[in-house]
C-alpha positions in Angstrom: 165.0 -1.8 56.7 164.0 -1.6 53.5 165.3 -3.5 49.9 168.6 -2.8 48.5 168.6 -0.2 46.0 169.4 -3.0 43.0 166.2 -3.8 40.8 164.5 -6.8 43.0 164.5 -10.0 41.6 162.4 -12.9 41.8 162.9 -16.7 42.9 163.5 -17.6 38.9 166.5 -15.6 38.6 168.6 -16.9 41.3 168.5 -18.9 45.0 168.6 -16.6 47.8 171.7 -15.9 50.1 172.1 -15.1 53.1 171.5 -11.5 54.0 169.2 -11.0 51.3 165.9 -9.1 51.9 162.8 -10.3 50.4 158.7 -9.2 49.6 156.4 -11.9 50.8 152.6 -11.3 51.7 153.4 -7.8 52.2 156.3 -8.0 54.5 160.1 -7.9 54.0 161.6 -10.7 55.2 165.5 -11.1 55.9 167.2 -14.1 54.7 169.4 -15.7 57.7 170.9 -18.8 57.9 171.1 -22.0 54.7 170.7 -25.3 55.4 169.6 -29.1 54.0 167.8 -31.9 54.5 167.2 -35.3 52.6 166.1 -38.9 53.2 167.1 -42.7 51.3 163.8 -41.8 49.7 165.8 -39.6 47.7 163.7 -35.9 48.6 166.2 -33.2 48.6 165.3 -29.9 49.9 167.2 -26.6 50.8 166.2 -24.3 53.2 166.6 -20.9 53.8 165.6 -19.2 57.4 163.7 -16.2 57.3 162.7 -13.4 59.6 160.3 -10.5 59.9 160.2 -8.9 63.5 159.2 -11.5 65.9 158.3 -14.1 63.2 160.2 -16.4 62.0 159.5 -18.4 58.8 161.2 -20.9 56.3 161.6 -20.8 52.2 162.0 -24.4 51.0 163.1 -25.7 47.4 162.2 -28.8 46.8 164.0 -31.2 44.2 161.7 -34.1 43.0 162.5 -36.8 40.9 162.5 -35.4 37.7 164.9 -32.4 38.9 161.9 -30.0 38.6 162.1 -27.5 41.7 158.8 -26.4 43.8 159.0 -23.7 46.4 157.5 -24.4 50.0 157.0 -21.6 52.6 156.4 -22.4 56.5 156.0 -20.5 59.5 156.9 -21.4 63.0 153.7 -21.5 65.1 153.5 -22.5 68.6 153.7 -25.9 69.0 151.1 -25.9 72.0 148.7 -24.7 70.2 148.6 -27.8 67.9 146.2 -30.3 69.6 145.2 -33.8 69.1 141.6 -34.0 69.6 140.4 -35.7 72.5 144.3 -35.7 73.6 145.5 -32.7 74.7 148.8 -31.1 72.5 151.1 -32.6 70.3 153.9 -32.7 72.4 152.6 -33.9 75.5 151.1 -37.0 72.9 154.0 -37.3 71.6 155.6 -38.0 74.7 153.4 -40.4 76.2 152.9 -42.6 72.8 156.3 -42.1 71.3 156.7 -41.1 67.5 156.2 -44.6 66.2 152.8 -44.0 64.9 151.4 -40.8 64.3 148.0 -39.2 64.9 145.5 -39.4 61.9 144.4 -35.9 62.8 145.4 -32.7 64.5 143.5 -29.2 65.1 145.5 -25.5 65.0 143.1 -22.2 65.6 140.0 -24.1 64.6 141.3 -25.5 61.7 141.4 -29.6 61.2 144.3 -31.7 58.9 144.8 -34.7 58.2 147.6 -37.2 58.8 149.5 -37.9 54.9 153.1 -39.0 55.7 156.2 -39.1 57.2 160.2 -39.0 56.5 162.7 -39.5 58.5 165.9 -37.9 57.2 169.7 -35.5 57.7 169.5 -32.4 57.7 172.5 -30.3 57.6 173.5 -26.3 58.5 176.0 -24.4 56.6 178.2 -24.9 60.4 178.4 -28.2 59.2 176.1 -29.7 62.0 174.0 -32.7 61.1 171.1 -33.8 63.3 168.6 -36.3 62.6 164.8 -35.7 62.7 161.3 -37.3 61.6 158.1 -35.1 59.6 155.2 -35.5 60.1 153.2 -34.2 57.1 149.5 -33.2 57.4 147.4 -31.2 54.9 143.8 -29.2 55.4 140.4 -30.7 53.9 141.2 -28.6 50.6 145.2 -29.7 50.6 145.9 -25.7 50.4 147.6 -25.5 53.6 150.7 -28.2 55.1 150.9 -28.4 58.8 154.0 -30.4 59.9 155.4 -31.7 63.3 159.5 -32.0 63.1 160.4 -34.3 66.0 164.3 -34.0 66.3 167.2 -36.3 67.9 167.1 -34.5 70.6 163.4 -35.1 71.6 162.5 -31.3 70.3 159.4 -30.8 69.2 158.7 -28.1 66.6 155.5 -27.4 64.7 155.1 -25.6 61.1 152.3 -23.9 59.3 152.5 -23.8 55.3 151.6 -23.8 51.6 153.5 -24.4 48.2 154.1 -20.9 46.2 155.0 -19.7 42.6 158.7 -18.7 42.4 157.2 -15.1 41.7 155.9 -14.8 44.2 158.9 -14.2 46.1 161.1 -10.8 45.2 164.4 -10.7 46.3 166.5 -7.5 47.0 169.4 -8.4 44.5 173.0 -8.2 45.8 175.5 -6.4 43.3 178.3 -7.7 45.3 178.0 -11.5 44.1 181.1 -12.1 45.3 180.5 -11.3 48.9 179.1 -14.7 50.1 182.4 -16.6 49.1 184.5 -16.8 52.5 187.6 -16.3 51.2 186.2 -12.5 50.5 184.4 -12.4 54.3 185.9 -9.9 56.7 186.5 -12.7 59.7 188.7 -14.5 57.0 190.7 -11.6 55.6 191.4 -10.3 58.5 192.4 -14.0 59.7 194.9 -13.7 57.2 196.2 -10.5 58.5 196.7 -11.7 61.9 198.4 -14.9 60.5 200.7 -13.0 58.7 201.6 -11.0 61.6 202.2 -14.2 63.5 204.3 -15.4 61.0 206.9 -12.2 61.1 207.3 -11.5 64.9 206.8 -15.7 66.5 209.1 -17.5 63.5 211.1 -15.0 61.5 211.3 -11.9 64.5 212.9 -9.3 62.2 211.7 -5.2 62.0 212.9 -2.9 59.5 211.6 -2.9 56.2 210.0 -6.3 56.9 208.2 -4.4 59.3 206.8 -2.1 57.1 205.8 -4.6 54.3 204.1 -6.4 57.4 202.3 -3.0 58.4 201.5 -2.5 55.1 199.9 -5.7 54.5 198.0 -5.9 57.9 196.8 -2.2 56.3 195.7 -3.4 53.4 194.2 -6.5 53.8 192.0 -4.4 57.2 190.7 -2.0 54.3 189.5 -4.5 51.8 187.8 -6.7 54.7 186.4 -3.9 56.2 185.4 -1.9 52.4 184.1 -5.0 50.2 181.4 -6.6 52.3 179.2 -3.4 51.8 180.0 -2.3 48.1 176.6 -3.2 47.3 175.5 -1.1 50.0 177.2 2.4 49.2 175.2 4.7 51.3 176.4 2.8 54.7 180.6 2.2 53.0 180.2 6.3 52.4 179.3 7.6 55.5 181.6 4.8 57.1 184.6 5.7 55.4 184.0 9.2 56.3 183.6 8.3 59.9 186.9 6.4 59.7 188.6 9.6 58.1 186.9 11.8 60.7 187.9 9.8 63.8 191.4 9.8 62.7 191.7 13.2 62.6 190.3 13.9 66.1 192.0 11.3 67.3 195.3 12.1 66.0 194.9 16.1 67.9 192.3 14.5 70.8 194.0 10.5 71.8 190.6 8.8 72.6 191.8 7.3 75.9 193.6 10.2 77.2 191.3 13.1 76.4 187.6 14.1 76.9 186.7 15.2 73.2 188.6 11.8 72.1 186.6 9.8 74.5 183.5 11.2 73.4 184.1 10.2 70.1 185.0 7.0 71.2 181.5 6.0 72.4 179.7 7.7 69.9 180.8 7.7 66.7 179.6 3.6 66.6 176.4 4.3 68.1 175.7 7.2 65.5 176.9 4.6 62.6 174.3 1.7 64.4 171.8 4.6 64.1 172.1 5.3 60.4 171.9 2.0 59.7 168.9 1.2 61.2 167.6 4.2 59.2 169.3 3.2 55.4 168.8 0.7 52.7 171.0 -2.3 53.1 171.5 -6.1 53.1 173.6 -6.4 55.8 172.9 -8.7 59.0 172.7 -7.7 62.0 176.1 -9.0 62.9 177.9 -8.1 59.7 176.7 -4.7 60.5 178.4 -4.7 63.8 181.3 -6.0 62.6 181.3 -2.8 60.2 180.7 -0.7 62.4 183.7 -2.1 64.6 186.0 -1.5 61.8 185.3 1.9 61.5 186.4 2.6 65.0 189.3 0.2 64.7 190.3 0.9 61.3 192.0 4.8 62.6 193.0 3.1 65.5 195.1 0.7 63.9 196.9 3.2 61.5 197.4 5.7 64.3 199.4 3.2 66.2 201.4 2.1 63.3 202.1 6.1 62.7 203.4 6.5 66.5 204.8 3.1 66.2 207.3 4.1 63.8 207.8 7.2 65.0 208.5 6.9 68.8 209.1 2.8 69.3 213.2 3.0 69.6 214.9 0.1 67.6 215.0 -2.6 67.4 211.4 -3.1 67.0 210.2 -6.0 69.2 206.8 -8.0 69.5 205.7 -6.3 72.6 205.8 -2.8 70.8 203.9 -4.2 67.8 201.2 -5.2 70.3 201.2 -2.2 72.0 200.9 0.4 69.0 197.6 -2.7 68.0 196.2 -2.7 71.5 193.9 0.5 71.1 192.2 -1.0 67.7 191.8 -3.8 69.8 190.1 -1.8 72.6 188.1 -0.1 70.0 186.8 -3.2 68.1 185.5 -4.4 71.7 184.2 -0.6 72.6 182.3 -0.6 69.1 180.4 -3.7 69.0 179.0 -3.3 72.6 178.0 0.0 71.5 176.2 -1.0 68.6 175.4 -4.3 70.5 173.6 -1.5 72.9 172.0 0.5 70.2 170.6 -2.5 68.7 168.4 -4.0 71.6 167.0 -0.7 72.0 165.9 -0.3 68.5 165.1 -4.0 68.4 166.1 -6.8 65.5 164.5 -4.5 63.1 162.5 -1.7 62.0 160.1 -4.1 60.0 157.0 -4.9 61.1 155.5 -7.9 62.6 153.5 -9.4 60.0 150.4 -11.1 61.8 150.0 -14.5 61.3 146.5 -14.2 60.5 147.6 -12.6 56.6 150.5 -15.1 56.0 148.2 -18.2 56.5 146.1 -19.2 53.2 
């Protein structure tokens, strides 16, 4: 995929976010997951996951004393290949002599460096998890390039290659929609609201009507802006999926979708023609928000189709069951979608970037 369509930015203006797409050593990298880490030494440093194809890689900002910020970058190399000379690898050392006292030296692809320090420290996820784990910290002849050994709780072993960068260096695709990483805007929570609320009418207060119809209304409304406001910054992908939406209705208000062939067909492939396109477009989106899109597209007729037969053909008084029966083919299509997409997506692969090679991301 390539950048958004917003002017990119650089590390200066702003921390990334998650789902942002960034230039780095000629490859565009995709922001995935936040998290921390700090020690009682007081080092503070936020990390941002990043991926590019296969590789994976990590920005760091560092917080030092004086509240100045540096910017680190790692990649994940294979921890095998990380020796201890005259030892065998790191993590078969590190098992026999325990991580009390580390190495002075270590060798990666030819390269030698040189034992400096070690912290042992928190670090935190955005999920809230917090695991313990000890750095090793060891630097090349010319102190250009960091390789470090991360020996978790767990007994997990995980090895890093790396260098410190300008904040320049770095230029992120910028996000119009600021507001999008706040989760009280995130689809999964607006339309947690919306199923609350629907709860709240038919297990405590059980009444139809016209509290029926605000209820409808509301489930409607809050469906459209969950499903509409995580891609405002990505307008190509909201057009085309609002189109779809409008599209499917139609056929599916002459052609039902689980009664008829021309339905059916759209069925399967409206979501897997979406998945296409936007493995083809300029977006931020994850993978996952993108199937979660996608998934409202096919849901999103669905839902006001079975309202419209709901009120037309359910005989009074309305009762729960109904209400879940006019919902249940949303329901079907939400599942339908995202194993479509889910489908699409491992044949296309994680992404239509390529693998950088290692060999031009290492100093």
């Amino acid at each position: 995929m390539t950048a958004a369509s917003s002017d990119p930015i650089d590390l200066n203006v702003r921390d990334p976010r998650a789902g942002d797409l960034f230039l780095f050593k000629n490859a565009t990298w995709k922001i995935t997951e936040r998290s921390t880490y700090q020690n009682d030494d007081g080092y503070q440093c936020v990390e941002w996951t990043c991926e590019a194809g296969s590789v994976e890689a990590y920005l760091l900002k560092e917080t030092e004393d004086n509240h100045a910020h540096k910017w680190f970058f790692t990649l994940t190399i294979d921890e095998d290949a990380v020796t201890v000379p005259s030892s065998g690898g790191i993590v078969s050392w590190i098992k026999e002599n325990d991580k009390a006292q580390p190495p002075q030296d270590l060798h990666y692809r030819g390269q030698s460096y040189h034992y400096a320090d070690k912290t042992e420290g928190m670090y935190d996820n955005d999920a809230g998890e917090r695991t313990k784990k000890t750095t090793w910290d060891y630097w090349d002849a010319g102190h250009r390039n960091n390789l470090a050994v991360e020996i978790w709780e767990t007994g997990e072993v995980d090895c890093y290659l790396g260098y410190y960068i300008q904040a320049g260096d770095v230029r992120i695709s910028a996000r119009a929609n600021a507001l999008a990483d706040h989760p009280y805007f995130s689809s999964d929570a607006l339309k947690g609201v919306g199923w609350a609320a629907f709860m709240v009418f038919y297990f405590v207060i059980q009444v139809g009507g016209v509290f029926d119809q605000i209820l409808t209304f509301a489930i409607g409304a809050l469906l459209l802006f969950a499903w509409i406001f995580p891609v405002i910054d990505a307008p190509q992908v909201a057009a085309l999926s609002v189109v779809t939406a409008a599209a499917l209705g139609f056929v599916f208000w002459h052609f039902p979708p689980l009664t008829t062939a021309v339905g059916f067909l759209f069925f399967l492939g409206a979501p897997y023609a979406l998945a296409w396109f936007l493995k083809k477009t300029s977006h931020s989106l994850s993978d996952k928000a993108a199937r979660l899109h996608i998934a409202y597209a096919l849901e999103i007729p669905l839902v006001f189709l079975g309202f419209a037969h709901y009120f037309k053909f359910a005989p009074a008084p309305h009762d729960f069951g109904q209400y879940c029966l006019a919902l249940a083919p949303a329901v079907l299509g939400a599942l339908v979608a995202w194993g479509m997409v889910s489908l699409a997506f491992s044949r296309w692969g994680p992404s239509d970037v390529k693998t950088p090679s290692i060999e031009g991301l290492i100093r």
